[in-house]
Backbone bond lengths (Angstrom), bond angles and torsions (degrees), N, CA, C in turn:
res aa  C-N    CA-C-N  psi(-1)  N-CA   C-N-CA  omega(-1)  CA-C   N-CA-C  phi
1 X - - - 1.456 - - 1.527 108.43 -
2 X 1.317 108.42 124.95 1.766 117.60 -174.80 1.784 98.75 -78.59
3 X 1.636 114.83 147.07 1.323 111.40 -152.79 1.368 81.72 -129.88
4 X 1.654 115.75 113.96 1.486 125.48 154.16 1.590 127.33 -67.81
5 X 0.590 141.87 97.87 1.794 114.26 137.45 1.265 145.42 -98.54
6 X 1.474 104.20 143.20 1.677 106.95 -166.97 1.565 105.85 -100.52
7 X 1.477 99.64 152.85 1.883 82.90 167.99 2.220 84.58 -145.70
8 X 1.372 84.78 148.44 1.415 86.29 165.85 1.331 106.29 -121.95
9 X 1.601 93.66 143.30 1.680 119.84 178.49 1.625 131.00 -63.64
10 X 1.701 102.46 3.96 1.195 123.44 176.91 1.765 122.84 -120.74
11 X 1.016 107.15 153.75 1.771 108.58 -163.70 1.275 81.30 -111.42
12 X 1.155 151.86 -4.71 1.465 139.22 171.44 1.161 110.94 -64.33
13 X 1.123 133.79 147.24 1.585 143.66 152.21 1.302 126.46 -55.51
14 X 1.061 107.38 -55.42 1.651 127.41 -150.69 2.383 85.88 -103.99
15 X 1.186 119.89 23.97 1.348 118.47 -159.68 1.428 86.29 -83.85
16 X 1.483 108.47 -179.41 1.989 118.34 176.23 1.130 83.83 -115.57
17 X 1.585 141.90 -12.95 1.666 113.01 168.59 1.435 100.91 -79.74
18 X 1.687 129.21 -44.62 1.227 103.18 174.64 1.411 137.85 -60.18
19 X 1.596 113.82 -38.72 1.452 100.89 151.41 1.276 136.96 -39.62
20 X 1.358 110.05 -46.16 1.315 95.32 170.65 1.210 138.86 -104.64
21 X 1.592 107.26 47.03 1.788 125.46 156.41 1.517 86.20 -96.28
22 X 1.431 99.20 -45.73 1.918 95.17 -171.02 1.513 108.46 -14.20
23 X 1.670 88.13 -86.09 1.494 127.88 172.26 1.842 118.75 -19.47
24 X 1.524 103.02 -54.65 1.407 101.93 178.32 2.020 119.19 -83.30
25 X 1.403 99.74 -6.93 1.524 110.30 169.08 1.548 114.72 -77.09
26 X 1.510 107.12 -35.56 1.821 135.38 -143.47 2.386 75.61 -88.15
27 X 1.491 90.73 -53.52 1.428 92.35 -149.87 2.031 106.70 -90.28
28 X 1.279 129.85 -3.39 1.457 149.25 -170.45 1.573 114.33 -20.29
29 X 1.410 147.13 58.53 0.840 132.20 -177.18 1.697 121.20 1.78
30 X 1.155 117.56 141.20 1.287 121.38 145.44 1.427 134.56 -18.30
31 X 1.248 116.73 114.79 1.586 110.67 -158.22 1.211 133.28 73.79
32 X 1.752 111.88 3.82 1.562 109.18 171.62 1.837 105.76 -116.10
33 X 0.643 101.15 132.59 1.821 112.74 175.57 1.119 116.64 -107.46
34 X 1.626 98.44 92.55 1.783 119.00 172.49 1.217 117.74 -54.16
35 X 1.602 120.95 135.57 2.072 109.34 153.16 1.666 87.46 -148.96
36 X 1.415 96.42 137.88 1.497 124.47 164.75 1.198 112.72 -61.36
37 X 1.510 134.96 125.97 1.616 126.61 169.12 1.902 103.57 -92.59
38 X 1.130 127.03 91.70 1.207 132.50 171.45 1.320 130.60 -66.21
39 X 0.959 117.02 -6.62 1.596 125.88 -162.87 1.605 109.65 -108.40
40 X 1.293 112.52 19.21 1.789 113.13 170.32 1.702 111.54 -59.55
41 X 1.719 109.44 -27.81 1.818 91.42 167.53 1.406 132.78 -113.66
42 X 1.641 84.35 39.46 1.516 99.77 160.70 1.097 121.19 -113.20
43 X 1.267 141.61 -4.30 1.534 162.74 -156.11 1.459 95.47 -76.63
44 X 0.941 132.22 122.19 1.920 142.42 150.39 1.070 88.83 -29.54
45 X 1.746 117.22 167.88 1.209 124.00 152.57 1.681 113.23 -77.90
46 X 1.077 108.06 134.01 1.834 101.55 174.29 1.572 114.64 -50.80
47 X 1.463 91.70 134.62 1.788 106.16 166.65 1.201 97.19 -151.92
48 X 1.477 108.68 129.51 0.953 116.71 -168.39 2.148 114.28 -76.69
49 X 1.529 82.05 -20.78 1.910 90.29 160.90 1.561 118.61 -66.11
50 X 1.505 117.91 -12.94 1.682 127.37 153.56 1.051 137.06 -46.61
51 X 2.221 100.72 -47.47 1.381 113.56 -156.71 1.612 109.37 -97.38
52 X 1.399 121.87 49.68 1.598 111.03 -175.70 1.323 117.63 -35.13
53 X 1.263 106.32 158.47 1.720 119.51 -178.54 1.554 102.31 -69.04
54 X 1.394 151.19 -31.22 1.169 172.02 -119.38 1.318 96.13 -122.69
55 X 1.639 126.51 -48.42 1.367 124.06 -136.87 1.236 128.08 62.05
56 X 1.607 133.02 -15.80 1.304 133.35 165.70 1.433 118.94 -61.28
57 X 1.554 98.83 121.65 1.799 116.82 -178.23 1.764 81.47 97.85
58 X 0.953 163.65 -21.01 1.660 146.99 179.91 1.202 114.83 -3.84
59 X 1.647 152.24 114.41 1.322 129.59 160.47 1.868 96.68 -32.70
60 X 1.705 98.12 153.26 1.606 109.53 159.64 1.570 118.83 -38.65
61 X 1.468 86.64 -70.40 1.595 107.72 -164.62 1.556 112.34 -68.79
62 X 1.336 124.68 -17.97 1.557 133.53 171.94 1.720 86.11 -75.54
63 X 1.144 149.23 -77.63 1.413 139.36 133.49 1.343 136.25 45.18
64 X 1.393 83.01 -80.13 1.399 89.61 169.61 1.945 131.85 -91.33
65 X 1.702 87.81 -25.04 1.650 101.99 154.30 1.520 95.78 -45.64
66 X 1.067 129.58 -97.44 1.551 145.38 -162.29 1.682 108.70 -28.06
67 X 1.113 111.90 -49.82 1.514 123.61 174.76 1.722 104.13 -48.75
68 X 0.680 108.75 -62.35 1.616 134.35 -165.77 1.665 93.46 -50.55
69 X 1.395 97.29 -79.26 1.945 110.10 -176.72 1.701 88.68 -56.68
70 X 1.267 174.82 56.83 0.957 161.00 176.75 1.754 95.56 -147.13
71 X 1.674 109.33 -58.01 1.730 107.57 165.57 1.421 124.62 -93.61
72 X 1.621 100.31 45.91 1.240 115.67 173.03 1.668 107.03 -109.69
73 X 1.066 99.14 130.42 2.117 100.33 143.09 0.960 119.60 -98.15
74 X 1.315 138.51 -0.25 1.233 112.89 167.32 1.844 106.78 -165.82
75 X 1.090 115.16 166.54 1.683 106.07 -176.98 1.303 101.92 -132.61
76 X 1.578 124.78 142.63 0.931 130.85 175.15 1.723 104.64 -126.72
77 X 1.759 117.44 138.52 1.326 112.80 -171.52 1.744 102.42 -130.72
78 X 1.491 96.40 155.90 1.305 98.55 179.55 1.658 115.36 -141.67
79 X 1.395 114.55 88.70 1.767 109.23 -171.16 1.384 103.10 -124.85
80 X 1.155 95.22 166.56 1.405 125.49 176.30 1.714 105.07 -86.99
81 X 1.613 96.52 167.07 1.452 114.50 169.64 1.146 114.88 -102.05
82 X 1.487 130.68 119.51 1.697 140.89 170.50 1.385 117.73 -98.00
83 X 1.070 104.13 116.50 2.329 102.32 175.12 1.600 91.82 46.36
84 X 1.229 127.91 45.12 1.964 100.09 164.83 1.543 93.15 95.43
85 X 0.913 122.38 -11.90 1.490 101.51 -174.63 1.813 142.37 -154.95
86 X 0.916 154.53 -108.73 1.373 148.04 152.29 1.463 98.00 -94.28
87 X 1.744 109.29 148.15 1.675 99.43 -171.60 2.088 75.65 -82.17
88 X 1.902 81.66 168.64 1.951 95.79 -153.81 2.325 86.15 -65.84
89 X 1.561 100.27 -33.64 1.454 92.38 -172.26 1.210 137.93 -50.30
90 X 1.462 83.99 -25.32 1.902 99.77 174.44 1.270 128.53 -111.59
91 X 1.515 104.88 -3.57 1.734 109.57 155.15 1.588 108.82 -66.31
92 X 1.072 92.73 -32.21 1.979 106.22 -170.96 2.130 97.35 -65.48
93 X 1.292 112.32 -55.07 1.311 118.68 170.00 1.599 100.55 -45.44
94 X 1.293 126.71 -54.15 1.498 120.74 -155.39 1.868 93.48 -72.55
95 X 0.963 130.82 -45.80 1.315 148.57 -126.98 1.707 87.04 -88.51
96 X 1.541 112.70 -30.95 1.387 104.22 155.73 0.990 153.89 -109.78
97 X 1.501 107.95 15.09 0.980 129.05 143.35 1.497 148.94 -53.06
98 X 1.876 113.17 -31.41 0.876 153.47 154.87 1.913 108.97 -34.24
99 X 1.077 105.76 -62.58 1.751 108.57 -163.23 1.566 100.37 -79.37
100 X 1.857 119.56 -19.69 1.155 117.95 -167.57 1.569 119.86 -76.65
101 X 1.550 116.89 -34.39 1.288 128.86 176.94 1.337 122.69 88.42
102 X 1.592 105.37 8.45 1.836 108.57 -165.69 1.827 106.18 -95.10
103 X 1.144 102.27 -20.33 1.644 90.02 156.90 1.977 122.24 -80.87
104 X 0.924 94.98 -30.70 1.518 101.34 175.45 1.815 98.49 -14.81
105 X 1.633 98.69 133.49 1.215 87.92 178.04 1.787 139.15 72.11
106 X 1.348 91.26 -37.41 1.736 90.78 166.47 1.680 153.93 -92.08
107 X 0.968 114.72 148.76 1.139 110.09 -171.10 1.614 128.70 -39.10
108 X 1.088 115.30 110.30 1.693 105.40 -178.04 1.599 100.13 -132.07
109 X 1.721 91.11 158.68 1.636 111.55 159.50 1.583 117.86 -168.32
110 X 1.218 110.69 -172.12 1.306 113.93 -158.12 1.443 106.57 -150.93
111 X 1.190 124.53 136.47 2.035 143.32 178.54 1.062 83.39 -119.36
112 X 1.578 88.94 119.53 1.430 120.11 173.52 1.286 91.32 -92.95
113 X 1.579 128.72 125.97 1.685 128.32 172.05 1.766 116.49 -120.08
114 X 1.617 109.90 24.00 1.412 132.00 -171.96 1.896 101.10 -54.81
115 X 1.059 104.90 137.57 2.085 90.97 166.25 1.283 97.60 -90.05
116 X 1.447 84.55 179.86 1.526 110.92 166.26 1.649 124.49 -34.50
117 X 1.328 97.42 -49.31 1.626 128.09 -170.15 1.300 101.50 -64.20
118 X 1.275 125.69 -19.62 1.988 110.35 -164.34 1.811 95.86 -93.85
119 X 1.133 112.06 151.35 1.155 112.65 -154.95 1.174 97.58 -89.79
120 X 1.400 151.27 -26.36 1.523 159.70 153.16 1.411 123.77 -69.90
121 X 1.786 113.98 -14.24 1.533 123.57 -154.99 1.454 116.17 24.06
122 X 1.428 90.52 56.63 1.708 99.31 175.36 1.332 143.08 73.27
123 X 1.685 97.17 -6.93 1.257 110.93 -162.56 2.033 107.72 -89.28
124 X 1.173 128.69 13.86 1.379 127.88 158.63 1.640 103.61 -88.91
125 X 1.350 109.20 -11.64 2.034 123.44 -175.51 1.668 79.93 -71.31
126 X 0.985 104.44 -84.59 1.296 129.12 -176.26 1.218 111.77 -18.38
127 X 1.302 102.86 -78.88 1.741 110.61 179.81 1.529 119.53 -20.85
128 X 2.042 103.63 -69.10 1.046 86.39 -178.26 1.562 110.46 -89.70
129 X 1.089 158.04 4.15 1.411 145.84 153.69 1.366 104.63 -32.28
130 X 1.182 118.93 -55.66 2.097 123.84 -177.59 1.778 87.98 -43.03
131 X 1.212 100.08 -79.73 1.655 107.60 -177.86 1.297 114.56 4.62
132 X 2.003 92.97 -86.04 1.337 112.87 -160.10 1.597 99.80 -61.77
133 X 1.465 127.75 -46.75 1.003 107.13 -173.42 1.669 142.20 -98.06
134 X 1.980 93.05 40.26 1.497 120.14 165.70 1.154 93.21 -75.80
135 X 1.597 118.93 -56.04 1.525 131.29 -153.49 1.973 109.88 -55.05
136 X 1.555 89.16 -41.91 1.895 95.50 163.85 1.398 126.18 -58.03
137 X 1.577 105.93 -26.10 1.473 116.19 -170.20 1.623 119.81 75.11
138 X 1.365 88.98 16.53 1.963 103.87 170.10 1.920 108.29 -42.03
139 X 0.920 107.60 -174.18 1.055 124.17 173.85 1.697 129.20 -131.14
140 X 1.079 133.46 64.67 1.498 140.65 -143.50 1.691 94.68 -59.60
141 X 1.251 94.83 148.13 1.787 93.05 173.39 1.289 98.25 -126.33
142 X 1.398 136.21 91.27 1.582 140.21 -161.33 1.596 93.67 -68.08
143 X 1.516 133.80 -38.63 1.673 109.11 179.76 1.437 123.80 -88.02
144 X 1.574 95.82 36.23 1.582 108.61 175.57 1.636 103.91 -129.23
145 X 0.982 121.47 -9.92 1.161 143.18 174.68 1.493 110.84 -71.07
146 X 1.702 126.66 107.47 1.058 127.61 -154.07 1.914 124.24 -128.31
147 X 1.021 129.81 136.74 1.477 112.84 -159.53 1.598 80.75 -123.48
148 X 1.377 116.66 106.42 1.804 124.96 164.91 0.876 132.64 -113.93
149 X 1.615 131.62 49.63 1.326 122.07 -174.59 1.204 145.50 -26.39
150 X 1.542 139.28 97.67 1.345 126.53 -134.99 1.969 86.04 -153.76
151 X 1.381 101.66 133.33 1.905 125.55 157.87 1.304 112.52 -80.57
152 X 1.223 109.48 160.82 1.565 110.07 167.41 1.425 102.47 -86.35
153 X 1.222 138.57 25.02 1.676 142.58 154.88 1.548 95.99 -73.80
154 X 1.187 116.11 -31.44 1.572 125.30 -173.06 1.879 120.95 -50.31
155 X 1.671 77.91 -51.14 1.550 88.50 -167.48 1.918 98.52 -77.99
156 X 1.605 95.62 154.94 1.746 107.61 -172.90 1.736 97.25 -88.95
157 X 1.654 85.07 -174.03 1.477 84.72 171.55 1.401 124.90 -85.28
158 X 1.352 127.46 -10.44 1.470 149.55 169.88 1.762 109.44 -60.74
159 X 1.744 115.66 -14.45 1.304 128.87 -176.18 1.777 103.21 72.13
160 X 0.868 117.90 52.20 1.688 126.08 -165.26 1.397 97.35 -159.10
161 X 1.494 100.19 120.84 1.833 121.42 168.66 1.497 112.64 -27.25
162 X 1.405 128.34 122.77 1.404 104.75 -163.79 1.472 109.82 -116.53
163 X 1.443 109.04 -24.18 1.876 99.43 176.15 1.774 108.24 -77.35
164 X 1.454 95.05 141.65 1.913 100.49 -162.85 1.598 99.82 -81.81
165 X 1.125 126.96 1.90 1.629 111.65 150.75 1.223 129.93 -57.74
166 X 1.385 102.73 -51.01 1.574 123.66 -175.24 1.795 102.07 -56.07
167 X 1.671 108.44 -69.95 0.958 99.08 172.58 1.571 149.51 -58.60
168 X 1.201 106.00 -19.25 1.734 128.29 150.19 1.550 108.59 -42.29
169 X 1.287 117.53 -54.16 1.425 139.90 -157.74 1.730 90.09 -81.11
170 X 1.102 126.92 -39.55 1.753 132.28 -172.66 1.586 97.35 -80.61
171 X 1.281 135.73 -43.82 0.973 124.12 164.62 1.392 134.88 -82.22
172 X 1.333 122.96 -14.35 1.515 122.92 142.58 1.398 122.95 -38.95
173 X 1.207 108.95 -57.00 1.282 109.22 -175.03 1.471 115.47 -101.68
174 X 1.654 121.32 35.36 0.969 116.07 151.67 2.017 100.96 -108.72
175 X 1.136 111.28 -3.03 1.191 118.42 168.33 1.297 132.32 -66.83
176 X 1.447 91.90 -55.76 1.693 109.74 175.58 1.750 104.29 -68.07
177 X 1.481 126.28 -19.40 1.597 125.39 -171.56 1.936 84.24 -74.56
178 X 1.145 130.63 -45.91 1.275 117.41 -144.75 1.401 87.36 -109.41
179 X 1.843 151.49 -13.24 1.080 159.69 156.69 2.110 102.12 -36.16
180 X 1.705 93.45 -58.32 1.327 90.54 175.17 1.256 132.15 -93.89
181 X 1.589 118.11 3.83 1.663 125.05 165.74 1.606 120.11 -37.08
């Protein structure tokens, strides 16, 4: 069984990137085994005087991030754009990811779920997300890589993406992420 994880780039609840990890956990093709990484606003702030080479003394929750990306094949992400850029909570998530080495090599991508209304549709988010996650040594899978413009009119009452294009479109491209693993 191929092992997803999603993380969304937003601490909101009620967000359309979190719906739509919801959505790609809720909806997982056959043979893929979804888990949500929830714990992005519990994360310390990164210091790199935190991250020993050893891992001895690790915050928990940096920990258990690491655990997680470690019984993963593959990661799938879903954030928003803040002031121009990665919101600061989930640069802070990426930022420890970096010293750990468990994406190295793996498959990643990202649903863009920006509306109409954002004046970049996310794509300065975007930009540097590619960046940061050269610096991991991820592995981008560009036909998993997804541009979905989506409102919070979008999401149902179940908290799951609700027009079946969109979600068609969330599971395509959780297909094509593990198509090219």
């Amino acid at each position: 069984m191929a092992k997803l994880l999603l993380i969304s780039g937003s601490l909101r609840g009620a967000s359309t990137n979190s719906a739509t990890t919801r959505t790609a956990a809720a909806l997982a093709p056959d043979g893929v085994e979804a888990r949500i990484y929830d714990g992005m606003g519990r994360l310390p702030h990164f210091n790199p005087d935190d991250d020993p080479a050893d891992g001895v003394g690790l915050d928990p929750e940096v920990a258990a991030l690491r655990a997680a990306l470690g019984k993963s094949d593959a990661l799938l992400l879903s954030t928003p754009e803040y002031a121009g850029a990665l919101p600061g909570s989930f640069k802070n998530l990426l930022d420890w990811t970096v010293g750990g080495g468990q994406t190295y090599g793996m498959p990643v991508a990202w649903i863009n779920v920006s509306g109409a209304a954002a004046p970049t549709g996310g794509a300065d988010a975007h930009e540097s997300l590619r960046k940061v996650l050269g610096y991991t040594g991820a592995r981008i899978v560009e036909d998993a890589v997804l541009r979905l413009p989506l409102s919070r009119d979008d999401i149902g009452a179940d908290g799951l993406i609700a027009p079946s294009g969109a979600r068609a479109a969330i599971v395509a491209a959780v297909t094509a992420l593990f198509t090219a693993s």
